[in-house]
Structure formats: C-alpha cells, structure tokens
C-alpha positions as CSV (number, residue, x, y, z in Angstrom):
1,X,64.7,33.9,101.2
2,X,61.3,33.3,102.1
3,X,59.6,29.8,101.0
4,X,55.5,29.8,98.9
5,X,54.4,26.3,99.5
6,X,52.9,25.2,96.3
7,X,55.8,26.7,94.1
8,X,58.4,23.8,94.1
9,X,57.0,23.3,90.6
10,X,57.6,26.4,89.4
11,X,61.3,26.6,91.0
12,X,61.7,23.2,89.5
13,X,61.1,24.4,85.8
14,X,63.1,27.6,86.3
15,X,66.4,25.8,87.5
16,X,65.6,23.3,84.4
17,X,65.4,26.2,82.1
18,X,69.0,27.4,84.0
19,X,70.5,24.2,83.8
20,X,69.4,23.7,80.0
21,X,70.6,26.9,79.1
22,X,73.8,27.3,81.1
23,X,76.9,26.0,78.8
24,X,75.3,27.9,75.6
25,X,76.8,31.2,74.4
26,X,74.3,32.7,76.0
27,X,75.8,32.7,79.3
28,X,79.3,33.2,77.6
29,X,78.4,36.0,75.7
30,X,80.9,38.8,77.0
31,X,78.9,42.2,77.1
32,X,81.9,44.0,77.1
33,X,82.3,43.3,73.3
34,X,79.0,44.8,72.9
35,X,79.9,47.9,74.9
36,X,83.2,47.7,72.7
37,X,81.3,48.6,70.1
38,X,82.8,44.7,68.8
39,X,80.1,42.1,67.0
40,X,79.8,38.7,68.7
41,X,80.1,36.9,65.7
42,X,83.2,37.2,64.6
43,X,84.3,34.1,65.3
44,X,82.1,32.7,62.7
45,X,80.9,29.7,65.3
46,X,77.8,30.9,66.2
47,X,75.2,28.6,66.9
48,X,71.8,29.6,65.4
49,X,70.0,26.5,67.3
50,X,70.4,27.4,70.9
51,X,68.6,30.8,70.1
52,X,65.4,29.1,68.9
53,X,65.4,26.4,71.7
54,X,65.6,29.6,74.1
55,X,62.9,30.9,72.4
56,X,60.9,27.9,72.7
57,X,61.6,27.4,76.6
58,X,60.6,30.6,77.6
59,X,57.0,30.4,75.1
60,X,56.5,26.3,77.1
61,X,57.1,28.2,80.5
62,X,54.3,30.8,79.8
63,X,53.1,34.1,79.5
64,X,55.3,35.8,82.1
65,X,58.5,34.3,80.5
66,X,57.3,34.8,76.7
67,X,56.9,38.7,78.2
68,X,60.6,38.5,79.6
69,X,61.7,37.4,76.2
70,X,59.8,40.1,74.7
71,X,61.8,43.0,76.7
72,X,65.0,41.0,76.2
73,X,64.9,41.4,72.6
74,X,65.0,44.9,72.5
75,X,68.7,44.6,75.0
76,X,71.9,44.3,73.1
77,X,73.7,45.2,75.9
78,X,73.0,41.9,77.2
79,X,72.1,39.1,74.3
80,X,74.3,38.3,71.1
81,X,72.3,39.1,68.1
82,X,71.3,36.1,67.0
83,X,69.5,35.5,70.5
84,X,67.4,38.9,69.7
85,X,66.6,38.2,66.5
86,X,64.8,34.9,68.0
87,X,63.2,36.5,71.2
88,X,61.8,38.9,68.8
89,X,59.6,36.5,67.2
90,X,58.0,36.1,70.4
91,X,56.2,39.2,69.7
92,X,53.3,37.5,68.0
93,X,53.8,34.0,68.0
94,X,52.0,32.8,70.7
95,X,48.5,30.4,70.4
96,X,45.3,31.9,70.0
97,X,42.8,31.9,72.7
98,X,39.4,29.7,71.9
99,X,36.4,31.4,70.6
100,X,34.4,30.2,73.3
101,X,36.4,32.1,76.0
102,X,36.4,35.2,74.1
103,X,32.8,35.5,73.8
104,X,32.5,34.3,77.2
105,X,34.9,37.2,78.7
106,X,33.5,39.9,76.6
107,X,29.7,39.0,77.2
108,X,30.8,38.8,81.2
109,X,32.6,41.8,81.6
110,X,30.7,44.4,78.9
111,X,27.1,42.8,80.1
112,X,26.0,42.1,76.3
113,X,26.0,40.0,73.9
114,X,28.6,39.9,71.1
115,X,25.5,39.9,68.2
116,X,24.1,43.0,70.2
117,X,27.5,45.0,70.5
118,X,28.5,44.5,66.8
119,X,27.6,44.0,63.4
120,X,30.4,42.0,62.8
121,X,32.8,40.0,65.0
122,X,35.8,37.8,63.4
123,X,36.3,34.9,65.3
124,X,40.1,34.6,63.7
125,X,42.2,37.0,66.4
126,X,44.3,39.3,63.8
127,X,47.1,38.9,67.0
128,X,47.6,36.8,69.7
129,X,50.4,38.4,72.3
130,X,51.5,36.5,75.5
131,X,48.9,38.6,77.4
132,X,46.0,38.8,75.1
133,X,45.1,38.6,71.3
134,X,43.0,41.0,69.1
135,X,39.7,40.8,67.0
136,X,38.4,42.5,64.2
137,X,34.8,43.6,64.5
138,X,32.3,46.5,63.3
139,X,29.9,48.3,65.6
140,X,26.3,48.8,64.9
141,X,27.1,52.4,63.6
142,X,29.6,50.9,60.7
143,X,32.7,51.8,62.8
144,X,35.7,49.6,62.7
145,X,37.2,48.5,66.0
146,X,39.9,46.4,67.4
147,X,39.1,44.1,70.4
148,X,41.7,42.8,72.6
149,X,40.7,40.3,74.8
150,X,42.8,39.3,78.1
151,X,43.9,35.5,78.1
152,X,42.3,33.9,81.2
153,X,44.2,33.0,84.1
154,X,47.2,35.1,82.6
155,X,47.1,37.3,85.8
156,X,47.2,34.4,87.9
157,X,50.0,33.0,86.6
158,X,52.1,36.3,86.0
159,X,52.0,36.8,89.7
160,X,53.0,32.7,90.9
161,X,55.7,33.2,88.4
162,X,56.8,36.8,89.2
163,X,56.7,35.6,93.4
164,X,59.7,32.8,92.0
165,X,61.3,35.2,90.5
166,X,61.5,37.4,93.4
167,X,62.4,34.5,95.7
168,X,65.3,33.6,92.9
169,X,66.5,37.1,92.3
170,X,66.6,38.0,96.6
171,X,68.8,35.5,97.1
172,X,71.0,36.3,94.2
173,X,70.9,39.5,95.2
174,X,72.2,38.2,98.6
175,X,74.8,35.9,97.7
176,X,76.3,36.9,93.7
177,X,78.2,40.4,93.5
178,X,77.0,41.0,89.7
179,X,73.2,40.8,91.0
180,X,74.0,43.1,93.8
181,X,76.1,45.9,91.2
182,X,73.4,45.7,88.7
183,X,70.7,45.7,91.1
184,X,68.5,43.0,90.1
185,X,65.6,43.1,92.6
186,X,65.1,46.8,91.6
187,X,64.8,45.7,88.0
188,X,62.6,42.8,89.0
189,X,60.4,44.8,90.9
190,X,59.9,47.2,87.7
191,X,59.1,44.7,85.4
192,X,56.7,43.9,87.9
193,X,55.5,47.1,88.4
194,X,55.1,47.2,85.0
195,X,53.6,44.0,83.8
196,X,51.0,44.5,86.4
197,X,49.9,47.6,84.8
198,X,49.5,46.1,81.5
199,X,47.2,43.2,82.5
200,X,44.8,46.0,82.9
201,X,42.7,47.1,80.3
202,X,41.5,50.3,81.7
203,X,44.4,51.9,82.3
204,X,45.6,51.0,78.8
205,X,42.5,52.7,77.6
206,X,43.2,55.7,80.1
207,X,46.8,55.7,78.5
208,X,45.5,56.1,75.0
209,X,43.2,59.2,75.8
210,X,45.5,60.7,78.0
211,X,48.5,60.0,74.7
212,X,46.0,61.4,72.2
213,X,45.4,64.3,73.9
214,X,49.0,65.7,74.1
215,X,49.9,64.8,70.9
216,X,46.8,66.1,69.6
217,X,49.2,68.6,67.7
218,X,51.1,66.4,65.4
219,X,48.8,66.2,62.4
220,X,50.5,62.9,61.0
221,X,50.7,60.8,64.0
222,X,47.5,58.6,65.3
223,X,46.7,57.3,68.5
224,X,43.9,54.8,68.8
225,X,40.7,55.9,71.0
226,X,39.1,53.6,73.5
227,X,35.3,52.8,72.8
228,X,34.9,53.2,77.2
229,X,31.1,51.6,76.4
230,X,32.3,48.0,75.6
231,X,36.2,48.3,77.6
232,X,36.8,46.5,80.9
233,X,40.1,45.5,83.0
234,X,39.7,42.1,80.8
235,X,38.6,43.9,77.8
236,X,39.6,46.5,75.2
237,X,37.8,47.9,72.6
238,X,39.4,50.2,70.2
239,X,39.8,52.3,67.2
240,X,40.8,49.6,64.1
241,X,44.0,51.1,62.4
242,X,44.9,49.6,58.8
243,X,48.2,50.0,59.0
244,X,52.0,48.1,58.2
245,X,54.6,47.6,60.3
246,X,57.4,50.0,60.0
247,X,59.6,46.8,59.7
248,X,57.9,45.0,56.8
249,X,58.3,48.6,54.8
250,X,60.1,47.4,51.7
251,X,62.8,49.6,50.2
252,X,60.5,50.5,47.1
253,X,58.2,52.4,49.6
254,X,61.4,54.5,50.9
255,X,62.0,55.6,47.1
256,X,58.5,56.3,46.3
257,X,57.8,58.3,49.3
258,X,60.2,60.6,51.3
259,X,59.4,59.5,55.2
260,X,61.6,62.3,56.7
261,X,59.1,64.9,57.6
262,X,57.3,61.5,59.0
263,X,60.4,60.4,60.6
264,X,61.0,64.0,62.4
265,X,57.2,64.5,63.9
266,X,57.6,60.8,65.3
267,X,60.9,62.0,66.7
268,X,59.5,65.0,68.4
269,X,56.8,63.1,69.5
270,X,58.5,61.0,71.4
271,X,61.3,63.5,72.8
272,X,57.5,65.9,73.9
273,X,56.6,62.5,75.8
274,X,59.8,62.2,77.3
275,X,61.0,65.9,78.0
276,X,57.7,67.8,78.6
277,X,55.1,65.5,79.3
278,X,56.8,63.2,81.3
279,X,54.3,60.4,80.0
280,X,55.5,58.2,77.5
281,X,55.1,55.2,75.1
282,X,57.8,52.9,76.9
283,X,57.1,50.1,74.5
284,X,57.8,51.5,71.0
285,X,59.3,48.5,69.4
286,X,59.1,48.4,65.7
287,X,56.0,46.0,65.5
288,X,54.1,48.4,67.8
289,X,54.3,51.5,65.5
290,X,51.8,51.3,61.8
291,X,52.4,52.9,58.9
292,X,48.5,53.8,57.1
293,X,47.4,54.4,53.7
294,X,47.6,57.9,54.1
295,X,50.9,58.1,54.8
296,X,50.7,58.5,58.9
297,X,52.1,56.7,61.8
298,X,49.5,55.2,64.4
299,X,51.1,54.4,67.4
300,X,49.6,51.0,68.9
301,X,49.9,48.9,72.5
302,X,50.0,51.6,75.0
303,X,49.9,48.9,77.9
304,X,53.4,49.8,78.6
305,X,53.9,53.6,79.7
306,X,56.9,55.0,81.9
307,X,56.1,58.5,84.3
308,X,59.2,60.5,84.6
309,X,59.6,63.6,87.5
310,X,59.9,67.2,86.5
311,X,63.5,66.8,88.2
312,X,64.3,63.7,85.8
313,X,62.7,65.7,82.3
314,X,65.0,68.3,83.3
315,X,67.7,66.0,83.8
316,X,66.8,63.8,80.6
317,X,66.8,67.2,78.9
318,X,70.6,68.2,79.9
319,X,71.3,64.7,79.3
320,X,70.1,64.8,75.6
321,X,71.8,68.1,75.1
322,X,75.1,67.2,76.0
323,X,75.0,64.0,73.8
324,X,74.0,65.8,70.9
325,X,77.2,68.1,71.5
326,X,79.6,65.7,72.2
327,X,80.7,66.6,75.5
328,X,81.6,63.3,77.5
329,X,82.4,65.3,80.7
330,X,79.2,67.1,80.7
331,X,77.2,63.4,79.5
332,X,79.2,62.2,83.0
333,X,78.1,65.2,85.4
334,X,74.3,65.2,84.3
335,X,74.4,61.0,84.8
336,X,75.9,61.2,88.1
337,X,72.9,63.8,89.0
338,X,70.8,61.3,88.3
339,X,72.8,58.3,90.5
340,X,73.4,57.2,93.6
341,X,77.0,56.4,94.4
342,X,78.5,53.4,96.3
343,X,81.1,53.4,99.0
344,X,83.2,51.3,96.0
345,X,82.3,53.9,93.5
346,X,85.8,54.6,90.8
347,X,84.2,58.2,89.7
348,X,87.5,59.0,87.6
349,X,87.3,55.3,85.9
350,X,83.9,56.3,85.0
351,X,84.7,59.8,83.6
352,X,87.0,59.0,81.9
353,X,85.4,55.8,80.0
354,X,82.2,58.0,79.1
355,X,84.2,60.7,78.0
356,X,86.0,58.2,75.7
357,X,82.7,56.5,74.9
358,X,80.8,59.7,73.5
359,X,84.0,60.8,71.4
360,X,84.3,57.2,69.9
361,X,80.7,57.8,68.9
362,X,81.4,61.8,67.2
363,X,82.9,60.0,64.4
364,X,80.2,57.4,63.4
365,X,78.3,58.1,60.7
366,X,74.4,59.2,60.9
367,X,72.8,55.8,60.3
368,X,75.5,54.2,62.7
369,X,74.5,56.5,65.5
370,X,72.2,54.6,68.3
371,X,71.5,57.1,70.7
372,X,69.4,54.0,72.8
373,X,72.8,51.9,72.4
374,X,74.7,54.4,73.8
375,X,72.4,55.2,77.2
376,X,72.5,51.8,77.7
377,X,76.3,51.2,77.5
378,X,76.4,54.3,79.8
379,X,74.1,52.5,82.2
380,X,76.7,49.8,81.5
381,X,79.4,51.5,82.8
382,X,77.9,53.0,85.5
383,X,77.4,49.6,87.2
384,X,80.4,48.6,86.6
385,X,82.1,51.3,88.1
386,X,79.9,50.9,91.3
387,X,77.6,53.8,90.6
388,X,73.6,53.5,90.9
389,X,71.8,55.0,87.6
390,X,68.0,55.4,88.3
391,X,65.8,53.2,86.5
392,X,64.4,55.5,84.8
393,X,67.6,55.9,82.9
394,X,67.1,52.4,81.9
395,X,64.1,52.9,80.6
396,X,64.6,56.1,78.6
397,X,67.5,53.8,77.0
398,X,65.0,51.0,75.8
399,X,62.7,53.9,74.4
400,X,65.5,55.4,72.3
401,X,67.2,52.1,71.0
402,X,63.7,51.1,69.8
403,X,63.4,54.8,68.3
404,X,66.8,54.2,66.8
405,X,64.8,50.7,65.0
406,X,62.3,52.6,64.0
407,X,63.8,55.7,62.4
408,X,66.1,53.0,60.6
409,X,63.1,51.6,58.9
410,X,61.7,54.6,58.2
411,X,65.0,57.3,56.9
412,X,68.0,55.3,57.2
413,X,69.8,58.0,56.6
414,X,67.9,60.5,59.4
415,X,70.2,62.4,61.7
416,X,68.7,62.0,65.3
417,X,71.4,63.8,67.3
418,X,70.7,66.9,65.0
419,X,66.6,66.9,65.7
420,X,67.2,66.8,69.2
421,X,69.4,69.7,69.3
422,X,67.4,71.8,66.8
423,X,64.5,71.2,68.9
424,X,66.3,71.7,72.3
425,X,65.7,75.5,72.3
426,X,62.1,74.9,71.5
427,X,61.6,72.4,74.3
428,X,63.4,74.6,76.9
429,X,60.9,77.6,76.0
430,X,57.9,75.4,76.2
431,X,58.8,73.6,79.5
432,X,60.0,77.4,81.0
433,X,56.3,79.0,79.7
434,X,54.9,75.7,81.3
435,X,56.5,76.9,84.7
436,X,54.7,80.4,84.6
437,X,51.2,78.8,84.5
438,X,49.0,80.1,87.2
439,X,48.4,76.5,88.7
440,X,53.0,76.4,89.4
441,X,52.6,79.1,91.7
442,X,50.4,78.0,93.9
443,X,52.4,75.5,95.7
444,X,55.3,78.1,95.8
445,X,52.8,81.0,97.4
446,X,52.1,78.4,100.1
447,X,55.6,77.9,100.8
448,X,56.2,81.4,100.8
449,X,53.3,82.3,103.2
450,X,54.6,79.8,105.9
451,X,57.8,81.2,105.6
452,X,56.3,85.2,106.2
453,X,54.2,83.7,109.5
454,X,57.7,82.0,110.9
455,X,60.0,85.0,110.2
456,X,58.9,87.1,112.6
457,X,59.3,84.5,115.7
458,X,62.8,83.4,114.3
459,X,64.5,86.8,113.9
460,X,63.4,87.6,117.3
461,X,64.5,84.0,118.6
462,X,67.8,85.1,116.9
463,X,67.7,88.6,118.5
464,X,67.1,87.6,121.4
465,X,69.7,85.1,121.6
466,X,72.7,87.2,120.4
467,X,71.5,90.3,123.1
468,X,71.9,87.4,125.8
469,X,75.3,85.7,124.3
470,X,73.4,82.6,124.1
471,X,73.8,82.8,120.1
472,X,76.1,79.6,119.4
473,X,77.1,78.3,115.7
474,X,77.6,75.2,114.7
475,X,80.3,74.4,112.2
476,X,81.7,71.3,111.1
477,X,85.2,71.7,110.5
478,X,89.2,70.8,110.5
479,X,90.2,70.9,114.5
480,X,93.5,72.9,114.5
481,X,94.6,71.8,118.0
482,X,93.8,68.1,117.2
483,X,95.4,68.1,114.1
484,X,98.7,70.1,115.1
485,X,98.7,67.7,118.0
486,X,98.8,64.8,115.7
487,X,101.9,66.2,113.6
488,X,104.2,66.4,117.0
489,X,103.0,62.9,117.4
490,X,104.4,61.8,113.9
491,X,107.5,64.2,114.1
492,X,108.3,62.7,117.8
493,X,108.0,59.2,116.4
494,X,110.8,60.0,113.3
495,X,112.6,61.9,115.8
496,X,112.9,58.4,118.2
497,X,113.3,56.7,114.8
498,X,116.1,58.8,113.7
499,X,117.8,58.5,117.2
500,X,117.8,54.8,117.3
501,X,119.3,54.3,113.7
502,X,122.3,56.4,115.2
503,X,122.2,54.8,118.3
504,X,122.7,51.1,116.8
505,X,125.1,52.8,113.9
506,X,127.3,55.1,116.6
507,X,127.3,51.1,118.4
508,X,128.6,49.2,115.2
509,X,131.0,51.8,114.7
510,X,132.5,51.4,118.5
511,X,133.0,47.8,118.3
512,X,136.1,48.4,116.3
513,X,137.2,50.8,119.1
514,X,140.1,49.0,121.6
515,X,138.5,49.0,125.3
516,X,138.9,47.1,128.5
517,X,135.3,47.5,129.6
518,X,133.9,44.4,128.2
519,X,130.4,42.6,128.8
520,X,130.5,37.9,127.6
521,X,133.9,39.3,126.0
522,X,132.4,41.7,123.5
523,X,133.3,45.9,123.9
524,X,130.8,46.9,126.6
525,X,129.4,50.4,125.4
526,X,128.9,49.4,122.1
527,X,126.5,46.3,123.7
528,X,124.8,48.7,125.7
529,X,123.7,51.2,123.1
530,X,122.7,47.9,121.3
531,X,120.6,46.9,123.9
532,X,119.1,50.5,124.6
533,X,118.4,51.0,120.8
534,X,116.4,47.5,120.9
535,X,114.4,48.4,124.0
536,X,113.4,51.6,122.4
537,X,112.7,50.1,118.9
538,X,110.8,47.6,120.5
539,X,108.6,50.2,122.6
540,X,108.1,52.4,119.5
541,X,106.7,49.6,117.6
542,X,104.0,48.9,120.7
543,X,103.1,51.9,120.6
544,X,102.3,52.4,117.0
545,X,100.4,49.2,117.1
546,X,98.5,50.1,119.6
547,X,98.0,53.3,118.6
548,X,96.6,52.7,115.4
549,X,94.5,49.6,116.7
550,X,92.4,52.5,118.8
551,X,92.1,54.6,116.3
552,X,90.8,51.6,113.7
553,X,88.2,50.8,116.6
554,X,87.2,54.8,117.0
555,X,86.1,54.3,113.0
C-alpha cells in the first residue's frame, strides 16, 4: 500500500465514518435476502435514524462521498431500502455555491461579462448537485438557457479523496476475500474513470450533441443542446427545459393522460443507446428524466455516459433476448461469454442458481418485473460463485433498474420484457444493415489483402517442407504409452496389495497348524510370512509416498 503524505486527515475521517457506521444494519444487512427476492424489513426493527446520519456523513465528508451516495442509492443489491430512500435525497440537497464565485468562474472561463452574455441571469441556482449547481438565465436573442456552473476546488478534492480510496480499497483487495471476489479496485477505478469525466463540462456538452443526434428519430424525446459559445470545462450552458420529474407525477396525470406510447419510445431509446449505438445515458435515475408541457420526455445530466464494444452490444443483445424468453441456461451461456472465470469458479452452482433465478421471475407479474434487479442479482451470483462479470455488465444493470423506476412512474402497468422482444427483430436488422456499410469493409479488405500477399510464400513454405519430410505437426494430446504405462503401475501396486493380504491371512491361518519348527516359541512359517508381508507393506507404502510427492513437485 503505498503512503500520500498530507492524507492522514483524510484516512482519519474515512476510518471515523467506518467506525461510526460499523454496528448499524448497514453492515448487517444480508444481501442474500435481497437476491432472495426477501424484504429487509420484515422484522419490523428497522431503524429509520441511522439512514439519515449516513446520509449526513457522507454530505460533511464532501463532494466525492455525497457522489458515492448518489450511485449507492440506485443499488439494492447492496443497501436495505430505507438506506436508499435516504442516499437518494442526496440528489439535490447539497449547499449552493456563492454568487460571487459563479460570476467569477463564468466571466473567467467564457471571457465576458454575465450583463454582456445575457439578458437575464437568476442569481438563485434552480439545483445545486455535489459537483455543480444550475442557473436560470435568457440570452440576448430571448432564448432560455440553463447554466451549470462547476463548484470550485471540487476537482481537487475528488482526486485527494479518490487517491484514499484507492490506498483503502488495494489493501482490502490484498488482505479481505470478499474485496478480492467482487473486485473492488476494478469498481474503484470505474467510478473514477467516471467521475473524472463528469467534472468536465465539454465532454458533457460533446455527450449531448453526440445523444441528440442519434435519437434525432424519436419525435417525443428531447435532449438539451449545448450553447458551445458561452461552455467551458468549468462551465455549461444549455437548452432550459420546463419540465417535471417523472417521480413527482401524481396519479391524476396517469388517468388523464395515457403515457404508454411515451413509456415505449423512452424504452427503445434507451435499448438503441445500449444495443446499437453503444453510447448511452448511464445515469438515468428518475430525477434526471423531465416530463414537459407538451407531453415529451427531456432527458437531462448527460455527465455520466457508459461506451460499450460491438462484441458487448452483441452480447447485451443475446443477453436481453434470452431474458425476455425465459431461458435461464441460455441467460447463463451468454453471461459466461462475457466473464472471466477463476481457478475457484463452481460453473454448475452457477447454472443452476440463474436457471432457477429467471424461472422464479416467469411468474411475477408485469409491474413486479425489474429487469435492472435481475442483472444485478445475476452479477450477484456470478461473484459469488467465483466468476468475473465485466463491468460493463454492471453498468447495463444500473441503467435498467433505473429504467425499471422510471417506466414505474410513468405506466405502472408497462410490460418491459415484451418491448424488448418485439423490438429484438428490428434491432437485429438494423445492427446487420449497419455491418454492410461501405466504411465495415474496409478494415476487413485490408485483412484480406495481407492474407493474399502471404499465401503464396506459405503454401510453398508448406510444399516445400512436405517434398523434403521436414513437414512436422504439432498436436497436443493424451500420450498412449505414458498413460498405459501408468495403469501397469496401478494394477502392479493392487496386485502386491492383494498378495500381502493373503500373505498375512494364509499366516494367521497357519498359526493354528501343529509344527516343531518354531522361532521365541511361536509356529515359525507363519512368523515368517508375517514378517515378509510387513517388509513388503512397508516398501509399498514408500514407494507410493514417494511417488506421488514427485509427481506433486512436477505440477
């Protein structure tokens, strides 16, 4: 574990938070009741104070921790519900940055001054986040626009505190089995990965074009547009959508207006971005997703986005498939595809608790169904049954189970299984026309043209080799001599086996016999086959020992 000086502080508070935390039900929550399926508050003792004081902690310990908090609240694989529901008012409760430094930060980094840029600026942020809050202002054309300012120093202090937490989590790693099976330095190192990316502003504003553009199809979705002129790594300017959260939608709204065809385009939406685009909105959480008066959903925050291989949308697609159909063996073969398997790894313990896992779930009804839930007790099981999912499987899990919270709010009674599989087909013909594009076979026509200029020079190599006898293949496989030498081995060692035993029984049976050869007064045959059958028991048990010692050392 290497040592930053300057951080003892910072280890300080974490192991204070630890120790604070350590004898609440957090730490005693079992997540195998979740992955049961089984509520954890059935005993009726829960204890709705610790939750808050968690929530408190992590907003005193600062922005890195508040974001932690954030991204725990959308995991009930790992936190009791009570705990989410608190961690998820860290969403937006967070103080407000000074006027001052907001006019400061814009004036630095656009080069003008806030009366210049706008007609109108509100000095009251409309949201303050744990990495920057937004304003309300009006260009000088009459445009509304959103402003999101970055809190200063945040960056600073995400990467002291994200440098403890790699220190903390490498020698966990080292030292604790369950940080080792559920890898938490690779999980660290993504949230780093990611956090990093959304302390920038441009690529957030990069994100947004590049997410308007390919869902420029889908008439009742909106994505924000950057306003590039007045947008900076500390500073965002943006599109102003007048919108409602799709979790403060009452139940009155739901009867007056049918959100189902809504509900479905957000669906495909997000299964384009994940399947076909392999570009995606990997923060969708309830309170990032608006609802306008015009009846269309504006997708906000795009500081979070996951990149997924053509390999993984292939195997995401497969994987989507064969949960929507049920079939637990197939769920198992296209997760394994996507894994890397320990020397430890129980594959039938893990077939067989998927398999059971996806037929529990065949009987739920429609607006009991969490697809999200589901990948993530997968992901679950996988660890536990010493098997490596990619963390991009992780990731497509959190994407779903906030899908899952969305369409809730939206169509409770939406069937989400059945979109994906009607619009399976679709996807497959999209992704294969996608393939025939000029631009796929280029890479392809290279690979082929190397192969043309080689194959001369090898078939003549090979030619050349078998006119000579020099032509030699190499097979690995089962030596028949060796292995045939190692049964007369085993049969000569049952053989000696089987000769002793009636050896010392042929003795036992002459010591009843009446004889004058005798050896210290006892019958003197008998003795000796006693004596023979010990020496030879005695050298067949070296033997074996030593045996086997050489060939433990040869492995």
């Amino acid at each position: 574990m290497k040592f930053v000086p300057g951080s003892v502080d910072r280890y300080v508070k974490f192991l204070r938070f630890v120790v604070r935390h350590w004898n609440s039900d957090l730490f005693e929550h079992a997540s195998d009741q979740i992955v049961a399926g089984e509520s954890d508050d059935q005993s009726g003792s829960v204890d709705y104070e610790k939750p808050k004081e968690l929530a408190d902690d992590l907003r005193k310990m600062g922005p890195t921790y508040v974001k932690l908090g954030q991204l725990l609240s959308t995991r009930p694989d790992l936190l009791p519900d009570h705990y989410l529901d608190a961690l998820a008012e860290l969403q937006d409760d967070v103080d407000s940055i000074e006027f001052d430094q907001v006019r400061e930060i814009f004036e630095e980094d656009a080069g003008i001054r806030i009366s210049k840029a706008f007609e109108s600026f509100e000095e009251e942020p409309m949201a303050s986040a744990s990495i920057g809050q937004v304003h309300r202002a009006v260009l000088k054309n009459g445009k509304k626009v959103a402003v999101k300012i970055r809190r200063p120093g945040v960056k600073k202090s995400f990467l002291e505190d994200l440098d403890t937490l790699e220190e903390i989590t490498e020698l966990a790693v080292k030292h604790i089995g369950t940080a080792r099976k559920y890898a938490l330095d690779e999980v660290l190192e993504e949230f780093r990965f990611m956090l990093l990316n959304e302390l920038d502003y441009t690529r957030e504003a990069n994100n947004l074009i590049a997410l308007g553009e390919n869902l420029r199809s889908f008439d009742k979705l909106i994505v924000p547009q950057p306003i590039t002129d007045f947008s900076s790594t500390r500073v965002l300017t943006m599109d102003y959508i007048d919108g409602t959260k799709v979790t403060a939608l009452g139940s009155l709204k739901r009867l007056e207006s049918d959100l189902t065809p809504l509900t479905e385009q957000l669906v495909k939406a997000y299964l384009q971005q994940i399947v076909f685009d392999g570009f995606a909105h990997a923060d969708p959480h309830p309170g990032n997703i608006h609802l306008t008066g015009n009846e269309k959903l504006a997708l906000m925050d795009l500081g979070m986005v996951a990149r997924f291989s053509s390999s993984l949308q292939e195997s995401f697609l497969k994987l989507m498939i064969s949960i929507s159909q049920y079939d637990g063996e197939e769920v198992a073969d296209n997760m394994l595809e996507m894994s890397e398997k320990t020397e430890d790894a129980n594959l039938p313990e893990f077939r067989k608790k998927i398999t059971r896992l996806v037929l529990d779930n065949q009987n739920k009804k429609v607006r009991d169904m969490e697809t999200g839930r589901l990948i993530i007790q997968m992901n679950r099981i996988a660890a536990e049954s010493g098997i490596k999912i990619a963390v991009e499987l992780n990731i497509l899990g959190k994407i779903l189970l906030n899908m899952d919270k969305i369409v809730a709010s939206l169509s409770p009674n939406f069937d989400f299984q059945k979109t994906i599989y009607n619009n399976v087909e679709k996807m497959m013909m999209q992704k294969a026309k996608e393939e025939l594009k000029p631009r796929n076979f280029f890479s392809k026509a290279i690979e082929s043209k190397r192969l043309l200029e080689a194959l001369p020079s090898r078939i003549n190599k090979i030619t050349s080799d078998l006119a000579e006898g020099e032509f030699t293949l190499n097979v690995n496989t089962i030596d028949e001599k060796r292995l045939t030498a190692d049964f007369q081995k085993v049969a000569n060692r049952i053989t000696l086996g089987l000769i002793i035993a009636a050896m010392i029984i042929g003795a036992a049976l002459l010591m009843n016999v009446p004889t004058t050869f005798k050896i210290f007064g006892y019958p003197g045959l008998p003795l000796l086959f006693f004596v023979l059958a010990a020496v030879a028991g005695l050298y067949l048990v070296i033997n074996i020992m030593r045996k086997d010692e050489d060939l433990g050392s040869r492995k």
